[in-house]
C-alpha positions in Angstrom: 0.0 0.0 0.0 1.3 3.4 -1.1 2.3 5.8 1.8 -0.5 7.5 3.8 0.6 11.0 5.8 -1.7 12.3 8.0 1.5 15.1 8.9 4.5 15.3 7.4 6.7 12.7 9.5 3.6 10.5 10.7 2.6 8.4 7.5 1.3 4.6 7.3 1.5 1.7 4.5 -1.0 -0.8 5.8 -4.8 -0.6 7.2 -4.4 -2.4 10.5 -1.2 -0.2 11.7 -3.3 2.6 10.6 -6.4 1.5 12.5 -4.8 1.1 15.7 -3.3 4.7 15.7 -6.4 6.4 15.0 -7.2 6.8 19.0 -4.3 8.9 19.0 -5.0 11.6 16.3 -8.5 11.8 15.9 -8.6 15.4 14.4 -6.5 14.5 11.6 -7.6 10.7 11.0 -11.1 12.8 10.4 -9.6 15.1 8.1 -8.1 12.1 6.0 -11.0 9.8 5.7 -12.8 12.9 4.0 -10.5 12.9 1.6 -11.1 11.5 -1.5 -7.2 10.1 -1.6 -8.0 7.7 1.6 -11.4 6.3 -0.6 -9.1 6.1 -3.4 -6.7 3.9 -1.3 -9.3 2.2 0.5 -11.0 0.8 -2.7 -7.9 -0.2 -4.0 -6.4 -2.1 -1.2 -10.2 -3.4 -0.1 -13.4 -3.2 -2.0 -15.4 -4.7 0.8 -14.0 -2.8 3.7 -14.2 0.2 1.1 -17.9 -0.4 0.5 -18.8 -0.2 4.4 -16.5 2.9 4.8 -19.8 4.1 2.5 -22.1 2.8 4.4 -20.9 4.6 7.1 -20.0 8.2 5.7 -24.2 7.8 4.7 -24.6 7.5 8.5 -23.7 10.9 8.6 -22.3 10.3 12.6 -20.4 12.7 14.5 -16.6 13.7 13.6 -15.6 11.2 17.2 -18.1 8.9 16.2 -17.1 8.4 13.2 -13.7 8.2 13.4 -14.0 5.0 15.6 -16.3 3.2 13.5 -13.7 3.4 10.8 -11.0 2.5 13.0 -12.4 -0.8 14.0 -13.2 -1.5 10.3 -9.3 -0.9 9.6 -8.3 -2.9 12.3 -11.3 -5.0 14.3 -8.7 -7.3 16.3 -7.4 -4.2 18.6 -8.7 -3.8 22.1 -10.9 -0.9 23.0 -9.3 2.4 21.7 -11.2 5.9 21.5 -10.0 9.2 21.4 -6.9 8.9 23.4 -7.7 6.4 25.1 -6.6 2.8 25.4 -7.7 -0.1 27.7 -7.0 -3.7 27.6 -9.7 -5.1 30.2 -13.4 -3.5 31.0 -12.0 -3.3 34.6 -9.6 -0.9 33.1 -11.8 1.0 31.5 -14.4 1.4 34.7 -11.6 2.2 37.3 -10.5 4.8 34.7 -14.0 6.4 34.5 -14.1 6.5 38.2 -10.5 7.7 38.8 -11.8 11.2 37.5 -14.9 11.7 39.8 -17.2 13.5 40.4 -16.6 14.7 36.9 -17.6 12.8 34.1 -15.0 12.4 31.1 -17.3 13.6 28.3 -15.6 10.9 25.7 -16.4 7.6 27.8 -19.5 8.7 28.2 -19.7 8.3 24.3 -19.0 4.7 24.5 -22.2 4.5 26.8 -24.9 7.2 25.2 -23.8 6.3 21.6 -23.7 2.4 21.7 -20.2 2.2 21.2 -18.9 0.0 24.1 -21.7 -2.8 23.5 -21.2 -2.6 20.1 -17.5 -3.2 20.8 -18.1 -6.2 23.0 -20.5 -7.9 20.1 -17.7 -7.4 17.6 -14.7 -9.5 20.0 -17.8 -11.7 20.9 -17.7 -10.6 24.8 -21.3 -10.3 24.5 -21.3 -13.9 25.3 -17.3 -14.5 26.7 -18.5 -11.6 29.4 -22.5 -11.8 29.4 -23.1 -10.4 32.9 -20.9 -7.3 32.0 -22.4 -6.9 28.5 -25.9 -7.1 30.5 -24.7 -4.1 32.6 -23.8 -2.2 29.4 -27.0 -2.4 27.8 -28.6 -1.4 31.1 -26.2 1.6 31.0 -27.1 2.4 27.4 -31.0 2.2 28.4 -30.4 3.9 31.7 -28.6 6.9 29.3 -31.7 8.0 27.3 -33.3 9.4 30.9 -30.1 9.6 33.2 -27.0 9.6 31.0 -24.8 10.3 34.2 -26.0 8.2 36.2 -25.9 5.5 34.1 -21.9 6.5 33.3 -21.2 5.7 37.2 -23.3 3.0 37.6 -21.6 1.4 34.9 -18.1 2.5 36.2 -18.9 0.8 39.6 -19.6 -2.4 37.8 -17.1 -2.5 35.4 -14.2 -1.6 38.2 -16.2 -4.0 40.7 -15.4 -1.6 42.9 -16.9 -0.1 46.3 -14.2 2.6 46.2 -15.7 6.2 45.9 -12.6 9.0 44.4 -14.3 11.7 44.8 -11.8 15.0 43.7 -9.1 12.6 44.4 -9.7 11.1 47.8 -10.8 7.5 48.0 -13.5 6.9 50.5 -15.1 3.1 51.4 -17.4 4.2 53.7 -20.2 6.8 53.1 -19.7 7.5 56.9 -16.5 8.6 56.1 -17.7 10.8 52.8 -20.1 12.5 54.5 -18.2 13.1 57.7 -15.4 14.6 55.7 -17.9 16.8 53.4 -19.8 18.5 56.4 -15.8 19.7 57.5 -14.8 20.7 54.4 -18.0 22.4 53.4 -21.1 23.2 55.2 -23.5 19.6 54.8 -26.4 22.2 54.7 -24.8 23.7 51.6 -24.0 20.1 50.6 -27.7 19.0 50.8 -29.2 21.5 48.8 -27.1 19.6 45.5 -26.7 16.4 46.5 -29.4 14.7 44.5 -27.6 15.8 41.5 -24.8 14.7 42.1 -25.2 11.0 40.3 -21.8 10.0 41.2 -22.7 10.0 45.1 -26.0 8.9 44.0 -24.4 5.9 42.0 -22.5 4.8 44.5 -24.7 4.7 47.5 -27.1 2.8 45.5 -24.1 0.4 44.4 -23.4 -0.3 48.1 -26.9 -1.5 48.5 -28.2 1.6 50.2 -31.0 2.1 47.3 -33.8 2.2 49.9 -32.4 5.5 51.4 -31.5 7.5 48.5 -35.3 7.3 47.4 -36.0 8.2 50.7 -33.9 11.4 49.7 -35.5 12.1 46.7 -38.7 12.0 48.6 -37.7 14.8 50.5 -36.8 17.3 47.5 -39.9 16.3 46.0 -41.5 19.1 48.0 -42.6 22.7 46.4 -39.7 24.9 45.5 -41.2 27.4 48.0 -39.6 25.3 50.6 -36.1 25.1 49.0 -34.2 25.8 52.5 -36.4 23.9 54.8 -36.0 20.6 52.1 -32.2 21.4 52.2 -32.2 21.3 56.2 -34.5 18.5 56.2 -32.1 16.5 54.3 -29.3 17.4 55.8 -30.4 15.6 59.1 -31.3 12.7 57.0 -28.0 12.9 55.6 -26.3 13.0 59.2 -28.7 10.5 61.1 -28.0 8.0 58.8 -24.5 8.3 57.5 -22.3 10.8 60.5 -22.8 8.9 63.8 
């Protein structure tokens, strides 16, 4: 195969070398593949793969999307690789997710909201090799049409099999010990009045088992909005009566 650059020192001369650099240059691995040179190329070296690159530039996906749809079809041995990121095992993948809490890393949650992760696992087969984590994926992707973030750290917690909250890098194993250390830090009252939205928490407390409680929480806030600061002091006793003894 003739020489493809995508800059002037970083060129490739076969498909499945190509595929597996993709995750690391996605902006200019987009810019190639809609370029009529890389179709030329394509077609030459593969009609087949060449006729399902157009079946996919008709998809008309996102640029990220995109780009790792045609990565996979270049190379679909490789283990999971998307925009930067690489991962060799799911338990990988979900301690990385958690690792950057409570914020959610915008480009995992792709592989979640947009189908890519499950569609991965159908493609090495893990659908079946890893049923019970394939099940949790397709929960995840359900769980994403109503609750995307929640469904990112639920997912994380089962992937990672962990019961290890990092929340703004401190590790906590007991929500005794997270809560404890939030009303120091910051005021719990202050705490309260957000911590419903905060689906990482959330996520986690209901991956311990303590399910029962955080819908007794979201009882509480159901309340009119005219009663913002007596919910937020309402739950703020919850929050201490049953987690700071």
């Amino acid at each position: 195969m003739e020489k493809i650059h995508i800059s002037n020192n970083i060129y490739f001369t076969d498909l499945l070398t190509m595929g597996k650099n993709v995750y690391l240059y996605p902006g200019r691995f987009y810019a190639l593949f809609n370029k009529p040179i890389f179709a030329k190329i394509l077609r030459k070296e593969d009609p087949k793969k060449y006729q399902e690159f157009i079946n996919i530039k008709r998809q008309n996906y996102m640029p990220d999307i995109f780009v790792f749809k045609v990565s996979y079809l270049l190379n679909p041995y490789m283990r999971l690789r998307y925009h930067r990121f690489k991962f060799d095992t799911y338990k990988e993948l979900g301690e990385t997710m958690l690792s950057y809490g409570p914020i959610v890393d915008v480009y995992l949650k792709d592989l979640i909201v947009y189908h890519l992760l499950s569609e991965y696992m159908e493609r090495m087969r893990d659908d079946k090799a890893c049923a019970k984590l394939y099940k949790y994926v397709k929960e995840a992707e359900k769980s994403s049409l109503t609750n995307p973030n929640f469904a990112y750290w639920t997912l994380a917690f089962q992937l990672a099999s962990s019961k290890t909250l990092i929340y703004k890098n401190h590790k906590f194993t007991k929500p005794e010990d997270f809560f404890r250390e939030t009303s120091v830090l910051t005021d719990l009252f202050s705490f309260s009045s957000s911590f419903l939205k905060n689906q990482c928490v959330i996520a986690w407390l209901s991956f311990l088992g303590y399910t029962e409680k955080v819908n007794r929480f979201k009882s509480l806030s159901n309340l009119s909005d005219s009663k913002e600061n007596e919910v937020s002091k309402m739950l703020a006793k919850e929050l201490a009566k049953e987690f700071i003894h």
